[in-house]
Biopython code that builds the backbone (N, CA, C, O; Angstrom):
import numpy as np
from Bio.PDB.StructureBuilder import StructureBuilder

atoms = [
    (1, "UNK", "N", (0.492, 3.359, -54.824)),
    (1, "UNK", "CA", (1.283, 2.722, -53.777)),
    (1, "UNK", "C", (0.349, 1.928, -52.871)),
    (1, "UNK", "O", (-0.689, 2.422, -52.430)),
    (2, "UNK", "N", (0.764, 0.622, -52.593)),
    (2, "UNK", "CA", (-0.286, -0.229, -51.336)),
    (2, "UNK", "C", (-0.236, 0.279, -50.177)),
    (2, "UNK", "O", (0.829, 0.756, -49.786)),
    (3, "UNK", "N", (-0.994, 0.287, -49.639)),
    (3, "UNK", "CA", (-1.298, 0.691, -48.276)),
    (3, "UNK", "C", (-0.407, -0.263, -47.341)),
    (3, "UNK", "O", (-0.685, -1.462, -47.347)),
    (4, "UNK", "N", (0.369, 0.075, -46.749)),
    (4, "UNK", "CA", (0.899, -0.483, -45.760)),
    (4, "UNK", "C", (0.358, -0.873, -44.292)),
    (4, "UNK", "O", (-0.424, -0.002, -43.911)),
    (5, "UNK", "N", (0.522, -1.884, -43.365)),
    (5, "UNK", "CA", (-0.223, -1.838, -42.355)),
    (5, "UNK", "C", (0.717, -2.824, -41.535)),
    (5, "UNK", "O", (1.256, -3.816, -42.024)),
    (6, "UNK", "N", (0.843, -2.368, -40.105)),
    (6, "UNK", "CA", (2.002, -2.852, -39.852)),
    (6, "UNK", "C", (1.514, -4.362, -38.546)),
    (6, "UNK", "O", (2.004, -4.463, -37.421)),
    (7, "UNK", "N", (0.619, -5.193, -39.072)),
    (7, "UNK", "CA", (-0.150, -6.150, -38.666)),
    (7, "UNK", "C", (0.211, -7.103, -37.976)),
    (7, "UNK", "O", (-0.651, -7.899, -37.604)),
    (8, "UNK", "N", (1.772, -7.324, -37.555)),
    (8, "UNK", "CA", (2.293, -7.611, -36.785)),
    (8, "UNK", "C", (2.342, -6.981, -35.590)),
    (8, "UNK", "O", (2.080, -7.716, -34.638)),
    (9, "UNK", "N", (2.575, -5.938, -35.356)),
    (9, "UNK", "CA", (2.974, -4.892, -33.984)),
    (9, "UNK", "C", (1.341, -4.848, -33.134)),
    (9, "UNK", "O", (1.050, -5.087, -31.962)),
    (10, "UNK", "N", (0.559, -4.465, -34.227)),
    (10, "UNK", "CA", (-1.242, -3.756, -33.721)),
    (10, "UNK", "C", (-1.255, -5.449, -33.007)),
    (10, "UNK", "O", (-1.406, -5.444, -31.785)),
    (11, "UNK", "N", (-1.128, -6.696, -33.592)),
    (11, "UNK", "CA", (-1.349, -8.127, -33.446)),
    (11, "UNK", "C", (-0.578, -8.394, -32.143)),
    (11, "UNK", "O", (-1.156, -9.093, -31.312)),
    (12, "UNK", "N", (0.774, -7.885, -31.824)),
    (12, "UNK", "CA", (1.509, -8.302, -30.787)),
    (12, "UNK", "C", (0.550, -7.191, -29.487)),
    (12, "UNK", "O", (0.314, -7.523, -28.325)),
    (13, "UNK", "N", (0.212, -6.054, -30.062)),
    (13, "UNK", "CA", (-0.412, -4.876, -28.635)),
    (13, "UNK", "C", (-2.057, -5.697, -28.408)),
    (13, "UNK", "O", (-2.596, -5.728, -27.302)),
    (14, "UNK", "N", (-2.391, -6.028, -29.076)),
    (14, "UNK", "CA", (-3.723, -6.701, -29.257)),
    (14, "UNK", "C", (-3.304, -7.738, -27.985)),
    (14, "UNK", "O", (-3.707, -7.562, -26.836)),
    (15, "UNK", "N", (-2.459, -8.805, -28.382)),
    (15, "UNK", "CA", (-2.723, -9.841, -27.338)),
    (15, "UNK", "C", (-1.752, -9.867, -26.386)),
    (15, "UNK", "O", (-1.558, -10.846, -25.665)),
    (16, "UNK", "N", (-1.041, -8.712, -26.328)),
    (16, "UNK", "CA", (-0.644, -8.656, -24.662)),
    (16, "UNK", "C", (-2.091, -7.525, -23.614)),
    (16, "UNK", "O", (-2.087, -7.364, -22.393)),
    (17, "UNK", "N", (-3.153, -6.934, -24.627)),
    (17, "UNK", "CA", (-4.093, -6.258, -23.668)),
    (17, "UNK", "C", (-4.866, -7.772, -23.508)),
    (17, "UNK", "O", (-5.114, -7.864, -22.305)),
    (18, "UNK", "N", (-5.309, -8.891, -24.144)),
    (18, "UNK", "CA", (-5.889, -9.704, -23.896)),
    (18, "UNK", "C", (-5.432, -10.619, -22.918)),
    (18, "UNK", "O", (-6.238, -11.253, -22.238)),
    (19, "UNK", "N", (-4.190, -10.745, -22.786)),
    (19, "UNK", "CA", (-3.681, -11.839, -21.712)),
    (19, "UNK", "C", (-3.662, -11.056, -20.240)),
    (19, "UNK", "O", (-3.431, -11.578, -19.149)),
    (20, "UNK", "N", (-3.949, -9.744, -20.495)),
    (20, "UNK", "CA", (-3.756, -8.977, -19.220)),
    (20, "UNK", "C", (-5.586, -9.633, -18.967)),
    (20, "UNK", "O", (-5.773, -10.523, -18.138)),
    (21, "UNK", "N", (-6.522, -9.174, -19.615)),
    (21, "UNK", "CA", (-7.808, -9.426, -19.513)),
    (21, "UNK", "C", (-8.424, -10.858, -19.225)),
    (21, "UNK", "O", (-9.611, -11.119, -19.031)),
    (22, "UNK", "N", (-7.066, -11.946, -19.245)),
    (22, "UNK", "CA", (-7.465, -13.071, -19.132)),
    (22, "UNK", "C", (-8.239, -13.664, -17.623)),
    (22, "UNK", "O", (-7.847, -13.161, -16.570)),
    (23, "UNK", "N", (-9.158, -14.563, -17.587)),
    (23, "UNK", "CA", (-10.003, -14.369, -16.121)),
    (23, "UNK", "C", (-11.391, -13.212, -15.595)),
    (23, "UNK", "O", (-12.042, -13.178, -14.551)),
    (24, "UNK", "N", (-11.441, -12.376, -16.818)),
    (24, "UNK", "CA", (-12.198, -11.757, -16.511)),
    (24, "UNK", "C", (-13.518, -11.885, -16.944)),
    (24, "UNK", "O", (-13.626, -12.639, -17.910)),
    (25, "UNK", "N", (-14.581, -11.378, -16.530)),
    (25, "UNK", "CA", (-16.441, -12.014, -17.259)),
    (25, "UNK", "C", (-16.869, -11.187, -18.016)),
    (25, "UNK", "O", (-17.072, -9.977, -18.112)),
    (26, "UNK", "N", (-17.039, -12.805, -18.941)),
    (26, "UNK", "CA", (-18.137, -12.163, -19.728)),
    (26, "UNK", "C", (-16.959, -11.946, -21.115)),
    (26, "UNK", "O", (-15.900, -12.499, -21.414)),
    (27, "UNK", "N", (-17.761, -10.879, -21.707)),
    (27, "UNK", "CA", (-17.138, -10.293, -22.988)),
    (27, "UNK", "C", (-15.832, -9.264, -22.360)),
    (27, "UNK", "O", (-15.093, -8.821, -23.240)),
    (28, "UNK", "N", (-15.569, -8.942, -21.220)),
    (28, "UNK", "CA", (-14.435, -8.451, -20.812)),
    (28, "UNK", "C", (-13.155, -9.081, -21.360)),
    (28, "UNK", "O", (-12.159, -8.383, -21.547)),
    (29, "UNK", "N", (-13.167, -10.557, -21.653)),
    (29, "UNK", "CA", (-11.969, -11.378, -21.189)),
    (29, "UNK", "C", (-11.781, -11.474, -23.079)),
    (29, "UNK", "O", (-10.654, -11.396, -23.567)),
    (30, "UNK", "N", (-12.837, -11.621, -23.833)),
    (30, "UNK", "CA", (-12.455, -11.499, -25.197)),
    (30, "UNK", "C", (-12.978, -11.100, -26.352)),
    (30, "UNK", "O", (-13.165, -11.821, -27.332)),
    (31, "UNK", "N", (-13.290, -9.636, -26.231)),
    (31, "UNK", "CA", (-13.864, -8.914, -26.844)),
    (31, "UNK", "C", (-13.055, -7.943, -26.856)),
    (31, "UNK", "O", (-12.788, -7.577, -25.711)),
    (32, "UNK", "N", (-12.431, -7.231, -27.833)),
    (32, "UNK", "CA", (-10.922, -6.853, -27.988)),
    (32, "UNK", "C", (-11.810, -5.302, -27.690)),
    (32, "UNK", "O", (-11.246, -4.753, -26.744)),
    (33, "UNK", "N", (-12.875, -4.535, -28.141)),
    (33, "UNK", "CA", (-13.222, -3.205, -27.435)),
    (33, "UNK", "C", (-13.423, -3.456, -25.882)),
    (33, "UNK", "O", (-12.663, -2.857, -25.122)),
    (34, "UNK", "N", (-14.046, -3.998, -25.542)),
    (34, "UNK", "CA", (-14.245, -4.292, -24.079)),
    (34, "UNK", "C", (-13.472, -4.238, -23.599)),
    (34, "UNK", "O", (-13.272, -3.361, -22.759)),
    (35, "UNK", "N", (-12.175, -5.686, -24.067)),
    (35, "UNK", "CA", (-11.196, -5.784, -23.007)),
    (35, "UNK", "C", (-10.476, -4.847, -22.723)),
    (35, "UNK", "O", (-10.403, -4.466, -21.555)),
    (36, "UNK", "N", (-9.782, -4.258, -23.709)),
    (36, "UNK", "CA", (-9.463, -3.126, -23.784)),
    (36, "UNK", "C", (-9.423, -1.633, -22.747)),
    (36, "UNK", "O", (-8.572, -0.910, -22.229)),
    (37, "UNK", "N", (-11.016, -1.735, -22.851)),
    (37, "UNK", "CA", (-11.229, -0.587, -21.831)),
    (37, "UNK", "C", (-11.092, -1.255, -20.095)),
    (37, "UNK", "O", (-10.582, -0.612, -19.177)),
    (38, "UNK", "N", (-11.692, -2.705, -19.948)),
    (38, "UNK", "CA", (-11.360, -3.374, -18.773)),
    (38, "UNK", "C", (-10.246, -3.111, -17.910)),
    (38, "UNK", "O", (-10.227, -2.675, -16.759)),
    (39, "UNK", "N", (-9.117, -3.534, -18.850)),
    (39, "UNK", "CA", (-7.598, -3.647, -18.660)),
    (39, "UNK", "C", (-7.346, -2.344, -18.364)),
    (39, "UNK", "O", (-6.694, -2.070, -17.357)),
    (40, "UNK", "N", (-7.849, -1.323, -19.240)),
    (40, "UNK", "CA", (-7.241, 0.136, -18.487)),
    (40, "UNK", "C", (-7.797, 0.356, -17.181)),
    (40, "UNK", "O", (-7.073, 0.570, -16.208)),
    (41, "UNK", "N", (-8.735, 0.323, -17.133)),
    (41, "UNK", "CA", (-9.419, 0.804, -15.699)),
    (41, "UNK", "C", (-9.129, -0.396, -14.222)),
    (41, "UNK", "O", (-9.497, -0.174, -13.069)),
    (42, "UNK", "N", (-8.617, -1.252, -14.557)),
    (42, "UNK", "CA", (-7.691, -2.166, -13.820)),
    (42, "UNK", "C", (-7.135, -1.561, -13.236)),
    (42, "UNK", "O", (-7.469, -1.066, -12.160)),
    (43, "UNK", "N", (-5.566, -1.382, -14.123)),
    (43, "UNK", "CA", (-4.352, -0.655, -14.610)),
    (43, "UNK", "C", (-4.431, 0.220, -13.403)),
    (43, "UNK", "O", (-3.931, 0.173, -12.279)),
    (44, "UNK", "N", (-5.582, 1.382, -14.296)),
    (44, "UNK", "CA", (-5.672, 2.439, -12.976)),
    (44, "UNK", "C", (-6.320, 2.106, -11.687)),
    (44, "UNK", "O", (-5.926, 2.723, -10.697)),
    (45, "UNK", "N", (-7.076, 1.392, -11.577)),
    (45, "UNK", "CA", (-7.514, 0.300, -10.105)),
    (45, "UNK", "C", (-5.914, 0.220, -9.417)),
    (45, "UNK", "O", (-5.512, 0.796, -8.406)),
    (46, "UNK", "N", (-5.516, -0.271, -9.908)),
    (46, "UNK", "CA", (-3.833, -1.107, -9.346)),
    (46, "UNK", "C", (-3.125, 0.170, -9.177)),
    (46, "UNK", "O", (-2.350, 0.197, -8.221)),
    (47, "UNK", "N", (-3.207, 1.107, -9.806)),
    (47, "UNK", "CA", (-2.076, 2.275, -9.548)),
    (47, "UNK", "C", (-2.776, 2.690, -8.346)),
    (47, "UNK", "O", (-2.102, 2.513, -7.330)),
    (48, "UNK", "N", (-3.831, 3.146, -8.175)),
    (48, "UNK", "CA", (-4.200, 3.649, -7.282)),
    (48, "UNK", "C", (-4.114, 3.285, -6.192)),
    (48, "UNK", "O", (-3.664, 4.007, -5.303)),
    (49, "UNK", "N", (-4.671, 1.647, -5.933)),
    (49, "UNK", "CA", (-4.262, 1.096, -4.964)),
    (49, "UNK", "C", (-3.307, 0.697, -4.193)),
    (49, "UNK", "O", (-3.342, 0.472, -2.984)),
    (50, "UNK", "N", (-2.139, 0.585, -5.197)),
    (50, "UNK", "CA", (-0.913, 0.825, -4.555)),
    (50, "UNK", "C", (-0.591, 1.926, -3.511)),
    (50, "UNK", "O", (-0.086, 1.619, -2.431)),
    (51, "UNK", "N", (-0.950, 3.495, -3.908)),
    (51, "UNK", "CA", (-0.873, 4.589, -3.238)),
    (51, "UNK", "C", (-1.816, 4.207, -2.332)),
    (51, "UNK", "O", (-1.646, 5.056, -1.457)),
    (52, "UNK", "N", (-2.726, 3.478, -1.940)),
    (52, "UNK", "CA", (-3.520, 3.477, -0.726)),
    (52, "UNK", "C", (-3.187, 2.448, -0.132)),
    (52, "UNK", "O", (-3.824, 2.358, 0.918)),
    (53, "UNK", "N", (-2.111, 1.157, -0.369)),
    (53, "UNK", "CA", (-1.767, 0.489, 0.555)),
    (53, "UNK", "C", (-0.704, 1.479, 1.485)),
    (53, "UNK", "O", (-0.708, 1.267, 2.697)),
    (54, "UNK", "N", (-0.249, 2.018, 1.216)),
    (54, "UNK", "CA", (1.006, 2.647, 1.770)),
    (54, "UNK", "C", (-0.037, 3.738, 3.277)),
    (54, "UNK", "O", (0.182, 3.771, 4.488)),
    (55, "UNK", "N", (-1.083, 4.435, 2.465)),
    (55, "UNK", "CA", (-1.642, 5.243, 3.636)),
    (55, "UNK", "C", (-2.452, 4.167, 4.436)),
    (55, "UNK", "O", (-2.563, 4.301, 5.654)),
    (56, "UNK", "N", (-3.072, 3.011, 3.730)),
    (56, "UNK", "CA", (-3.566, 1.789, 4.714)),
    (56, "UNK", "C", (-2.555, 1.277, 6.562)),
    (56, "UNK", "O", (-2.834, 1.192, 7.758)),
    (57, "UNK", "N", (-1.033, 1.026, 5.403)),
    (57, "UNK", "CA", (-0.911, 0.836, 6.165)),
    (57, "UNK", "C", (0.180, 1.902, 7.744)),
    (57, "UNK", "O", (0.431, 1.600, 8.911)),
    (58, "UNK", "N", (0.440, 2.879, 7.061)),
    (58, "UNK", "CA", (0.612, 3.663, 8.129)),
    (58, "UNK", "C", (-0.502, 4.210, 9.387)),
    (58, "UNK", "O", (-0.227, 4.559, 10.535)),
    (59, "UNK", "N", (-1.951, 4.133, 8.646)),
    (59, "UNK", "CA", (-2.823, 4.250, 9.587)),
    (59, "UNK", "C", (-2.871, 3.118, 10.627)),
    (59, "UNK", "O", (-3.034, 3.229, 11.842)),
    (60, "UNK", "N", (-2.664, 1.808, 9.761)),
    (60, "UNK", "CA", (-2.613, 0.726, 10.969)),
    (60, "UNK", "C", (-1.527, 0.916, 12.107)),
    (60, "UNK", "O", (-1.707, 0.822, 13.321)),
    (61, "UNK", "N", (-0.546, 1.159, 11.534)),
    (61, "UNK", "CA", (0.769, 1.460, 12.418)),
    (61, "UNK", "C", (0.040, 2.459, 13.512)),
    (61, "UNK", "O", (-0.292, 2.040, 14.621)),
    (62, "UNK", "N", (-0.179, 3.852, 13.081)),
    (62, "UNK", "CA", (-0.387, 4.293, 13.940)),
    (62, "UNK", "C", (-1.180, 4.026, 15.231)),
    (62, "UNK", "O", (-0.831, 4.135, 16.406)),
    (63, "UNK", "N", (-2.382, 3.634, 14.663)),
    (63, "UNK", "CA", (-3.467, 2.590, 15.482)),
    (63, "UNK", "C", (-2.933, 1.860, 16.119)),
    (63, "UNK", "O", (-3.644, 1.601, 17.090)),
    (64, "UNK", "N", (-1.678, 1.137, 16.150)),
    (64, "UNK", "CA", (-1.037, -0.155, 16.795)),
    (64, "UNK", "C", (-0.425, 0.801, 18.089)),
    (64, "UNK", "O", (-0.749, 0.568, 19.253)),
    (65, "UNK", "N", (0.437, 1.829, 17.732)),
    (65, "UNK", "CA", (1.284, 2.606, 18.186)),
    (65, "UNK", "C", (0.164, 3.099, 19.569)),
    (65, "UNK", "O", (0.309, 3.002, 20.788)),
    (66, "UNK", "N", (-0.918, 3.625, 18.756)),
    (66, "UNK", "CA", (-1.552, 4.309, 19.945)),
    (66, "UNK", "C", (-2.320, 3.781, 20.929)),
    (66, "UNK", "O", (-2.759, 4.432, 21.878)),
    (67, "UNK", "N", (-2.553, 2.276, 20.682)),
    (67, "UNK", "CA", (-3.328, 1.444, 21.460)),
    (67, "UNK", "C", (-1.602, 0.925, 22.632)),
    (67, "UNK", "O", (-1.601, 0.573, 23.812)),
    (68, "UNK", "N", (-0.955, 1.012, 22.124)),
    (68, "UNK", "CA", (0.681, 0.512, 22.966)),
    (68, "UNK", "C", (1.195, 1.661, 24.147)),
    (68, "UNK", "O", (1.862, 1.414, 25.152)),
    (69, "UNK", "N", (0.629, 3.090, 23.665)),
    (69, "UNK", "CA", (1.324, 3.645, 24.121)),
    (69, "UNK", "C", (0.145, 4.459, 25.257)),
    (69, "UNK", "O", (0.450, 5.360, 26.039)),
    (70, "UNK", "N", (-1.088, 3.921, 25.099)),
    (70, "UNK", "CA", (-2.103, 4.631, 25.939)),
    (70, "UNK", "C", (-2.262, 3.817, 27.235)),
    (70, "UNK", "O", (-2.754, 4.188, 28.300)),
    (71, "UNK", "N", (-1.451, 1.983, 26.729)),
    (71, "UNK", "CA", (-1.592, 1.533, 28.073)),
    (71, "UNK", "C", (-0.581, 1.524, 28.744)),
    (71, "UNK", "O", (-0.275, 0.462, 29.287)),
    (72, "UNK", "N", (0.333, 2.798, 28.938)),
    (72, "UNK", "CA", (1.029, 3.236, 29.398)),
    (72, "UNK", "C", (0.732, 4.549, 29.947)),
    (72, "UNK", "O", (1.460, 5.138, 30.746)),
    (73, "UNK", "N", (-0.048, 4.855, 29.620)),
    (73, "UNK", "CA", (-0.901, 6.684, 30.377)),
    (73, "UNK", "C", (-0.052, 7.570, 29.406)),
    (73, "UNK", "O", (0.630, 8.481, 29.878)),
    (74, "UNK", "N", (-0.079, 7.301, 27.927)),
    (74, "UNK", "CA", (-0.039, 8.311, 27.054)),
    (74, "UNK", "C", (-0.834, 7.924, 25.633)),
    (74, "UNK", "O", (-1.077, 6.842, 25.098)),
    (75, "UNK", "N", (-1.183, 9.592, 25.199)),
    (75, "UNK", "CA", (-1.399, 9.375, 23.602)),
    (75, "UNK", "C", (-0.896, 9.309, 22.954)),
    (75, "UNK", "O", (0.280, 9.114, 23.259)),
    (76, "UNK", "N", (-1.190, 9.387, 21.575)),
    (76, "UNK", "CA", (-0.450, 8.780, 20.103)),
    (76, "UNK", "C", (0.759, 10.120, 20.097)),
    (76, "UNK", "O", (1.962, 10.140, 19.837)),
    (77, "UNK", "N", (-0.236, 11.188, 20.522)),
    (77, "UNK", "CA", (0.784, 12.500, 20.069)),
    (77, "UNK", "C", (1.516, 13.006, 21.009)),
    (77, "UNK", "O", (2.435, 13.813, 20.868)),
    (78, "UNK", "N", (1.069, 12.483, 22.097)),
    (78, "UNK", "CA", (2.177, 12.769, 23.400)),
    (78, "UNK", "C", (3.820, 12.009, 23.256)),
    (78, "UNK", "O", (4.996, 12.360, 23.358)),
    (79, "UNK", "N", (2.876, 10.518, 22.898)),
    (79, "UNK", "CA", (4.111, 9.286, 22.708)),
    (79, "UNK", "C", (5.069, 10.560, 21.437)),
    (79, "UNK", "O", (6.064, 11.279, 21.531)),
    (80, "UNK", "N", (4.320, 10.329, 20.638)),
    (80, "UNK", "CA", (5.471, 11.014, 19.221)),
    (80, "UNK", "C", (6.276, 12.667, 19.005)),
    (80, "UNK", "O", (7.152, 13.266, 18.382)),
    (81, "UNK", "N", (5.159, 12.812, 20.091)),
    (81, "UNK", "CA", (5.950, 14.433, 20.463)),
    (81, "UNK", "C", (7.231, 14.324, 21.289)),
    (81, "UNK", "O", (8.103, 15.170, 21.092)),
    (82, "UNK", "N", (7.461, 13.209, 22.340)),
    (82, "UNK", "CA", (8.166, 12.801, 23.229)),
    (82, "UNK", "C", (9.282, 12.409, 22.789)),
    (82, "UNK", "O", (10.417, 12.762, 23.112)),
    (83, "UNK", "N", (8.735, 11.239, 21.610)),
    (83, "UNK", "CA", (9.608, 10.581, 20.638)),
    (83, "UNK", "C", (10.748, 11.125, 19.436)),
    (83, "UNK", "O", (11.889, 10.821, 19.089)),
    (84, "UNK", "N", (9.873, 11.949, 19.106)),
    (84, "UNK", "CA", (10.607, 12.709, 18.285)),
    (84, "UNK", "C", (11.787, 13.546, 18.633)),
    (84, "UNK", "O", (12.802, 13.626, 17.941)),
    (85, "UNK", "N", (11.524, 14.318, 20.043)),
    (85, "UNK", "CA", (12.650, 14.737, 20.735)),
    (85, "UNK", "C", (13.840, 14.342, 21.335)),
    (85, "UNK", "O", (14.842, 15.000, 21.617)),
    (86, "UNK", "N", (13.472, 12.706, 21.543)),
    (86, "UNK", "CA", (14.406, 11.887, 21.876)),
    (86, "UNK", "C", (15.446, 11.737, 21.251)),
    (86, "UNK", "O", (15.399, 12.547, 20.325)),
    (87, "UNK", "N", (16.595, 11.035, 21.198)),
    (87, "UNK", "CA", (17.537, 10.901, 19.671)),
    (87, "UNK", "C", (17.628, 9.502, 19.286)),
    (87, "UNK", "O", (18.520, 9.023, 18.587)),
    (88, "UNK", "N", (16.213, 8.612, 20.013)),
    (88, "UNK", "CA", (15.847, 7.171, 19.450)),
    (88, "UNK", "C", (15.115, 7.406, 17.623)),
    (88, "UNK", "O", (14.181, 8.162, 17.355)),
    (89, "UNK", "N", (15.729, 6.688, 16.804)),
    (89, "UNK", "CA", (14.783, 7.118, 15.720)),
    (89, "UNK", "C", (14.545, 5.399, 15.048)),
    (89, "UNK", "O", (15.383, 4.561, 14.715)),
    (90, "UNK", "N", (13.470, 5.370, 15.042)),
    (90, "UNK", "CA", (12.919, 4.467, 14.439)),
    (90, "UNK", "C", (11.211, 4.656, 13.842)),
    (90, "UNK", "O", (10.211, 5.187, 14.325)),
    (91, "UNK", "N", (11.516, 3.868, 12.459)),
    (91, "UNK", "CA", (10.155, 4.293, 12.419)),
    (91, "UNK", "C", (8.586, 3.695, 12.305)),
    (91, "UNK", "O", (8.414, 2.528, 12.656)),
    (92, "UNK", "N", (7.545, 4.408, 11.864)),
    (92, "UNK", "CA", (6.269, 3.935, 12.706)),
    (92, "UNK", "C", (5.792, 2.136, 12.470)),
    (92, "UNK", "O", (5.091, 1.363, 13.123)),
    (93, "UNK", "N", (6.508, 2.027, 11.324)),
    (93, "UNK", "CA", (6.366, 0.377, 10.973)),
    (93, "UNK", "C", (6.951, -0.334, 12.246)),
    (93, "UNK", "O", (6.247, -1.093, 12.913)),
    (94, "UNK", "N", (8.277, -0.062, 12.566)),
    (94, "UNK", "CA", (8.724, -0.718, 13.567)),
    (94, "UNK", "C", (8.340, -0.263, 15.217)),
    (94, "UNK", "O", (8.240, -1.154, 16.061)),
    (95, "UNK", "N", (8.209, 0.670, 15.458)),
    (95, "UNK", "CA", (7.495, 1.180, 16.613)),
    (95, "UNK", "C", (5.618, 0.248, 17.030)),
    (95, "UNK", "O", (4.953, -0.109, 18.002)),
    (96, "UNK", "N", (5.560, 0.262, 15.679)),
    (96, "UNK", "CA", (3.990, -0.589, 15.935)),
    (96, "UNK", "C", (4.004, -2.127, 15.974)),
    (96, "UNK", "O", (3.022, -2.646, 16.504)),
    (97, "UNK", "N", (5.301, -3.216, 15.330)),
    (97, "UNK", "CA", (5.556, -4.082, 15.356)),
    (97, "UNK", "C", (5.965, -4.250, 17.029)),
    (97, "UNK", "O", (5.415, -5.246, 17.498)),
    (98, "UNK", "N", (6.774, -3.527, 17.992)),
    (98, "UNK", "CA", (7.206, -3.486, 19.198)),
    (98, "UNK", "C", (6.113, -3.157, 19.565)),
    (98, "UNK", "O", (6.026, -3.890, 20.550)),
    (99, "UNK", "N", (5.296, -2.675, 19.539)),
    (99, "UNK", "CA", (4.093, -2.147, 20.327)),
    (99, "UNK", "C", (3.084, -3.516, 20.583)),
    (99, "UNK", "O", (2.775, -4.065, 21.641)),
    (100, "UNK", "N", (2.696, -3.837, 19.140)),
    (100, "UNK", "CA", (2.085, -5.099, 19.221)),
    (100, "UNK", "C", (2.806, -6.730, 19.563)),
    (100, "UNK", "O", (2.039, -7.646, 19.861)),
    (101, "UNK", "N", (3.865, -6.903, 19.510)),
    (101, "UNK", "CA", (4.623, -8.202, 19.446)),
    (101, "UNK", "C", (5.896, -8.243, 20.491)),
    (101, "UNK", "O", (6.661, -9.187, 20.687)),
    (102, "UNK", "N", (5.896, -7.136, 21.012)),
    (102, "UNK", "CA", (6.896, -6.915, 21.631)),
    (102, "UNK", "C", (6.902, -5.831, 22.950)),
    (102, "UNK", "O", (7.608, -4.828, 23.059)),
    (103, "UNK", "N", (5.842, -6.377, 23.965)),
    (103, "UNK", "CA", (5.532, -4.946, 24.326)),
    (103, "UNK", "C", (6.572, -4.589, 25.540)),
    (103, "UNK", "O", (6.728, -3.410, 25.859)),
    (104, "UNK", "N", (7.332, -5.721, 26.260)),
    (104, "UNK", "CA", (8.092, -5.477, 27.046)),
    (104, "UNK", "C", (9.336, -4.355, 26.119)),
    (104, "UNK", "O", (9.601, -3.312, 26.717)),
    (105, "UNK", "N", (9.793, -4.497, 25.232)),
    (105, "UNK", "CA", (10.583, -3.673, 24.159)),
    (105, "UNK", "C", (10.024, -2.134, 24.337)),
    (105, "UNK", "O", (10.591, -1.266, 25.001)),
    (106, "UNK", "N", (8.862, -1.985, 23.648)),
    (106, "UNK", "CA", (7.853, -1.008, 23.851)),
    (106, "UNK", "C", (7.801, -0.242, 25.213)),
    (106, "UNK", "O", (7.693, 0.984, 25.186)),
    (107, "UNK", "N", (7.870, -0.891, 26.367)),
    (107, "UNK", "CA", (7.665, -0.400, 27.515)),
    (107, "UNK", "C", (8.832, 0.465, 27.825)),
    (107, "UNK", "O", (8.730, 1.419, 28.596)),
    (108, "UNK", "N", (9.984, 0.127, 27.207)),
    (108, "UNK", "CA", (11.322, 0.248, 27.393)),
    (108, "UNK", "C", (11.660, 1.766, 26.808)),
    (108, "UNK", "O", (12.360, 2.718, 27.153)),
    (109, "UNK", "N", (10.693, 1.413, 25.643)),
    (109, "UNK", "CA", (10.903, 2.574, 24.624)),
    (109, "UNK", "C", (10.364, 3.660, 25.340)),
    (109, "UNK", "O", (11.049, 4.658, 25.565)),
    (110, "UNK", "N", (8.783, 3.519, 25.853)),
    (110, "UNK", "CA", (8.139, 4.990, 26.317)),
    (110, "UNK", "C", (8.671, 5.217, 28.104)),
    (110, "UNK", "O", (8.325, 6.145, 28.834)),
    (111, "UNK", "N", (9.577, 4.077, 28.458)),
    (111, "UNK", "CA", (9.886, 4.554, 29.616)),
    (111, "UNK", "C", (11.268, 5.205, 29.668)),
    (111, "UNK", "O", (11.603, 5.733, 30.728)),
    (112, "UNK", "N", (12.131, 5.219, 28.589)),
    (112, "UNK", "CA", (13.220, 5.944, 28.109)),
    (112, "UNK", "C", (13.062, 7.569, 27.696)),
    (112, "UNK", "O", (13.866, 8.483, 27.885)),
    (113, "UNK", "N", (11.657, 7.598, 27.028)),
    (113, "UNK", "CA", (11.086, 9.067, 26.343)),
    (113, "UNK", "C", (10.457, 9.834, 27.600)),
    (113, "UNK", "O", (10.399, 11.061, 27.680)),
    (114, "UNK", "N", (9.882, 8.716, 28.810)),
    (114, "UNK", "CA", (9.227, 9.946, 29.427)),
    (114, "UNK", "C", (9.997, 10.238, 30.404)),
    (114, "UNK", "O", (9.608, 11.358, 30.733)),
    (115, "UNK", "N", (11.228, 9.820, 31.394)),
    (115, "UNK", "CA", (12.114, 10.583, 31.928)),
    (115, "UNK", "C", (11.178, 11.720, 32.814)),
    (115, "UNK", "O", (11.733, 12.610, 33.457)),
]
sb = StructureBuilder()
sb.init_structure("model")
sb.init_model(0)
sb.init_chain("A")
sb.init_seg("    ")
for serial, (resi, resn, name, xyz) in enumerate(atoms, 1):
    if name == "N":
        sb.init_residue(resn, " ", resi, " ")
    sb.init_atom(name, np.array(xyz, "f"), 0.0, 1.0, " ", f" {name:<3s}", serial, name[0])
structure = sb.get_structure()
């Protein structure tokens, strides 16, 4: 019996890892072992980084939040301890957008919480 080989499919996985690899140096971009391993460790570059834009940017938020709410004679955790008790709910994306762009808004906010 001939050996079968299914040289279409391996041919179609082949050059969608190469077009991912396209732009890259050197023997990365077309050297089908290389690229190969390139493209994965990308891949996982990009997954990962995704999960660290998200903690990127809540740290900024917070940072925004606490620079807004200290020039008011409170901290980050006073403001959010305050906040939280309140029955205002919004969250830290938008609290730091008012903080920074909007501070008369902001003022409104921590002069509502501290009562």
């Amino acid at each position: 019996m001939p050996r079968s080989v299914n040289h279409v499919a391996s041919r179609a996985r082949r050059k969608g890892v190469m077009k991912l690899a396209k732009g890259y140096y050197g023997r990365r971009k077309n050297v089908w072992t290389v690229a190969k391993n390139a493209v994965e460790k990308g891949l996982l570059y990009a997954y990962t980084g995704r999960k660290q834009k998200k903690r990127n940017f809540r740290s900024l938020w917070i940072q925004r939040i606490n620079a807004g709410a200290r020039e008011h004679g409170m901290s980050y955790s006073q403001f959010m301890g305050e906040y939280n008790k309140s029955e205002m709910k919004m969250n830290r994306k938008v609290l730091a957008d008012l903080a920074m762009n909007h501070p008369d808004a902001f003022k409104a906010v921590v002069d509502s919480i501290k009562k």
